[in-house]
N, C-alpha and C positions, 0 to 999 in steps of 0.2 A: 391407627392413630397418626402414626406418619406422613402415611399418600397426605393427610390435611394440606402438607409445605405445599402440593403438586400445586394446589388452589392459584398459587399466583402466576402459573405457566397459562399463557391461551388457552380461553379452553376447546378450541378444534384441534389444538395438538396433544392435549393431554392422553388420547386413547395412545398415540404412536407413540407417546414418551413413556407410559408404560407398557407396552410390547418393548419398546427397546431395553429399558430395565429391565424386564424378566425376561430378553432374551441374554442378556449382558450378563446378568446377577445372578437369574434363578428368584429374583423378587423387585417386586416394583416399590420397594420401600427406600426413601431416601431420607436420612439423621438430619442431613443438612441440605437446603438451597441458599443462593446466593444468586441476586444479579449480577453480572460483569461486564456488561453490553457497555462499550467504547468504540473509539473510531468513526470510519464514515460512512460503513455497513447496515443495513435493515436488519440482518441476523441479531436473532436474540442467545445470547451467550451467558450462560451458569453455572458456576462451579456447583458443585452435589455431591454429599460424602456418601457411600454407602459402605456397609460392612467395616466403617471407620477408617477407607480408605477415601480420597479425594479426586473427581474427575471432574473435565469438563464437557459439558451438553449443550451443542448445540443446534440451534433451531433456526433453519432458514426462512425466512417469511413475506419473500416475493420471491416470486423467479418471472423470468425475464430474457429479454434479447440478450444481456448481460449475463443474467446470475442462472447457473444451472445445478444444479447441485451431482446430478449424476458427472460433469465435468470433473469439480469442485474434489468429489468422495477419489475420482480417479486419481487426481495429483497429489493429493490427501498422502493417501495411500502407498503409491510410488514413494515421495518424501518422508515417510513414515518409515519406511522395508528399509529403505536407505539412512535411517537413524538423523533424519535432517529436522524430520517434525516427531511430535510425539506420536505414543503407541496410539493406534485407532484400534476402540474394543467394538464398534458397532459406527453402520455407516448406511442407512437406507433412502438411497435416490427417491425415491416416491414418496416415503413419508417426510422429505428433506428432515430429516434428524440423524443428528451422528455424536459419540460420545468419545472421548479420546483422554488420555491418563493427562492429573494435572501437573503442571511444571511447575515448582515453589524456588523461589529465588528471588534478588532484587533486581530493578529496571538495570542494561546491559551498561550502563554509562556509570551506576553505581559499580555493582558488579565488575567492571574492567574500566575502571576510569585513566587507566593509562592511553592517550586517545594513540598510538601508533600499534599499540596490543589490542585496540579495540577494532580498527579499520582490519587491520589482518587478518585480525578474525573474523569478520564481518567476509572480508572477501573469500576465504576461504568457504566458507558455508554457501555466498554465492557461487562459486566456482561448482561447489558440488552438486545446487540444482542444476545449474547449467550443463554438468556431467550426464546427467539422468536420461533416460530414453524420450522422444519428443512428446511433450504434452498433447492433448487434442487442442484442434485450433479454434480460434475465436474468431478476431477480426484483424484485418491489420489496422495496427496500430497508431496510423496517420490519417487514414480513414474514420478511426474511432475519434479523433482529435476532432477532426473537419465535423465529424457529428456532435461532438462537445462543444464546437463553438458558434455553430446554428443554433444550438438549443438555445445558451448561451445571450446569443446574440437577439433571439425572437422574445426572450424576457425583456426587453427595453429598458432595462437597468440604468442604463447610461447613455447618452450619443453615443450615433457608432460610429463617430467621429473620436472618441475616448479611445477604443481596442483598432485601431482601423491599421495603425503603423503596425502593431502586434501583429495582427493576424496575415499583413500581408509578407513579411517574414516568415512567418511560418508556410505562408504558401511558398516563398522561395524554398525554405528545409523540404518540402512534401514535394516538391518539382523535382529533387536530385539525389536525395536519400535513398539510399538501395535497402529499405525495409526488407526483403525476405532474401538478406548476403547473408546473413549471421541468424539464424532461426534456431533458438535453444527452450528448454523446457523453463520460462519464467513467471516467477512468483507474483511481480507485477505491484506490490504492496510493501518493500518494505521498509515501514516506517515506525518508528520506534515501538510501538505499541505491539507488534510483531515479531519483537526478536527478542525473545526470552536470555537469560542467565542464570544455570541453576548451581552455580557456584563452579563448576569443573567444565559445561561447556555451553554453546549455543543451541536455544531451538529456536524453530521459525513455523508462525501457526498462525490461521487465519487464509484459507485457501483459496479463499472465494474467488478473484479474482487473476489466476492462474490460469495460464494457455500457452501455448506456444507461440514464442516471442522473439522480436530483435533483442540480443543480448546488454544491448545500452539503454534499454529501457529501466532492469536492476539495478544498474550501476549506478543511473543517471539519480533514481531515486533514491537509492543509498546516499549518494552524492549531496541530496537535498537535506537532508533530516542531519547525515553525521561528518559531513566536509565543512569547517567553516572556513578554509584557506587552501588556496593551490597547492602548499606544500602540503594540506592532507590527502588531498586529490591525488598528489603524485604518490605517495602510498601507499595507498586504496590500489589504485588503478593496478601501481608493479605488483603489489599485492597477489591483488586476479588475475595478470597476464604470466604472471611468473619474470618478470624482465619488464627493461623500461619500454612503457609502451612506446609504440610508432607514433610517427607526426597523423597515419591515416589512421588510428586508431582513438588518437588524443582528438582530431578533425570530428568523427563520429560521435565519440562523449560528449564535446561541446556544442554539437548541434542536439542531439537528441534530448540533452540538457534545459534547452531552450522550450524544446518541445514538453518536458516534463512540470516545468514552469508552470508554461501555459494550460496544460492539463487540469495541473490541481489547484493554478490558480481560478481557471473557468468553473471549477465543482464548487470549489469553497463559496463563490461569488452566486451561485447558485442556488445555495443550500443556505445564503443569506437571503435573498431574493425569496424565500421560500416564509421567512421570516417578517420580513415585515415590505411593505410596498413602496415606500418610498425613500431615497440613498443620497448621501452625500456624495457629490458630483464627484471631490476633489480626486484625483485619483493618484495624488504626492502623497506615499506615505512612508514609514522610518524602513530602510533597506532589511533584509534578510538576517545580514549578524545583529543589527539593532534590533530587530525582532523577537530574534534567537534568546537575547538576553532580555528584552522584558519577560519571551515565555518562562524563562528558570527563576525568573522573583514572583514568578505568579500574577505579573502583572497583563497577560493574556487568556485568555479562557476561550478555547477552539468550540467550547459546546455553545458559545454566546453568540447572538447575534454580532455586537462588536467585535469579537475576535474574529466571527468567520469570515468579515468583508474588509476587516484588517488585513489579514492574511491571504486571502483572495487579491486583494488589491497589491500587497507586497511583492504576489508570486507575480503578477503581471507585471510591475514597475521593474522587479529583477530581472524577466524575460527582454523587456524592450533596451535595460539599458546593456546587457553584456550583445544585444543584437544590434546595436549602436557601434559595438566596439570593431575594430581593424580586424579583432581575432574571429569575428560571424565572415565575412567577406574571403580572411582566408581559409577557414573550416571548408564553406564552400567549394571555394577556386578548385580543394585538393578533390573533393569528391566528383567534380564538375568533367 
């Protein structure tokens, strides 16, 4: 009577989702399903109670030059043994299906709303991926950029006379950037949606996009979602480093910074682009903490077409105006 719930999983993954339950349980029977599919991911993600206990399952549903999942299970895995992500009870590369214990707690900002207890701990938990043994690798990461911003760019969204000052900044960052000086096991994602609170500590889930990485690619995007000021930056950062970082260390942060901008401002813009065909030119729109705070009154909606090409356009108008500043030139100079 139960399998009934399976109904609303794909059904060409249904046969793998029960092997994986009765290889997990001893029974393909589940009390409860639940959708939980967020973020920017194609994976389908479900909580499922069984035996009155609560996991989550989930289902990778492209793979790609990008998304592997035999990768994915490996970093999984490692961050799991290491108590950084949750227990994985089942994790099979070919049927990309993997089930893992679920984490119950509220969003981390509830959860530890003191924001210099929350950056601390935030970098701590970074620090410990970055402890871990080296991921498998992917791509580099400026590489991967220059291909986010063809794609990008071949959508015709805009004149590319719009992104042209943007991207030719980043070609200076890509010209002098020592991408594989600092090569650490990174998570690559994390952003709010992926950093649990289960009242005593942090977990980090969601592995998809995990490889071996320049170490400022984390920070950068922590940086993005939970720094809204220099002074938290500078916490964050002593945080991770243990001490106040170096001027060539703060030089690296704020170029790769630039670069992470551009990154998910290029995706978002994309995944609008995806939505409807034709775009408002203007590409002036309210900055980053302005943002920040429409998104906490509910006043942006990242699954909406308006909010994707808001935000899309924000992360770009952020990238070109701190690449404007005296502080890109000397980031530069130091790496130079």
């Amino acid at each position: 009577m139960h399998n009934s719930l399976l109904s609303i999983l794909p059904p060409h993954k249904l046969k793998a989702v029960e092997t994986a339950l009765q290889q997990t349980f001893g029974t393909s029977t589940v009390e409860a399903i639940e959708l939980m599919t967020r973020g920017l991911s194609p994976a389908l993600v479900y909580k499922i109670q069984v035996n009155g206990q609560a996991y989550i399952l989930r289902l990778v549903m492209a793979i790609n030059e990008l998304i592997d999942p035999a990768r994915e299970y490996a970093c999984l895995r490692a961050a799991a043994d290491a108590g950084i992500a949750p227990a994985v009870l089942y994790a099979d590369a070919n049927a990309a299906v993997s089930i893992c214990r679920f984490i119950a707690g509220p969003p981390i900002w509830v959860g530890l709303p003191e924001k210099d207890v929350q950056l601390k701990s935030i970098a701590e938990k970074v620090k410990a991926i970055h402890a871990l043994p080296l991921f498998p690798p992917l791509i580099n990461f400026l590489e991967g950029m220059t291909h986010f911003r063809d794609r990008f760019l071949e959508m015709n969204m805009f004149p590319e006379s719009a992104t042209a000052e943007h991207f030719a900044h980043f070609d200076q960052i890509k010209s002098i950037y020592p991408i594989n000086e600092e090569l650490v096991s990174s998570h690559n994602d994390l952003n709010p949606a992926n950093i649990l609170f289960d009242g005593e500590r942090i977990w980090l889930i969601d592995w998809e996009a995990s490889f071996k990485n320049d170490r400022y690619v984390d920070l950068a995007i922590v940086a993005l979602y939970f720094a809204a000021n220099e002074q938290h930056i500078d916490t964050f950062l002593t945080a991770y480093f243990g001490e106040t970082p170096t001027a060539l260390q703060k030089a690296k942060f704020y170029l790769m910074r630039q670069v992470v901008f551009l990154y998910y401002g290029t995706i978002f813009l994309r995944m609008a682009a995806e939505m409807k065909e034709t775009h408002d030119q203007d590409m002036k729109v309210p900055t980053l903490l302005e943002v920040k705070k429409m998104m906490s009154k509910g006043e942006v909606n990242l699954g909406s077409y308006k909010g994707k090409i808001l935000y899309g356009k924000m992360l770009m108008q952020e990238a070109l105006t701190e690449m404007k500043r005296p502080a890109f030139e000397q980031a530069l100079s130091l790496l130079n």
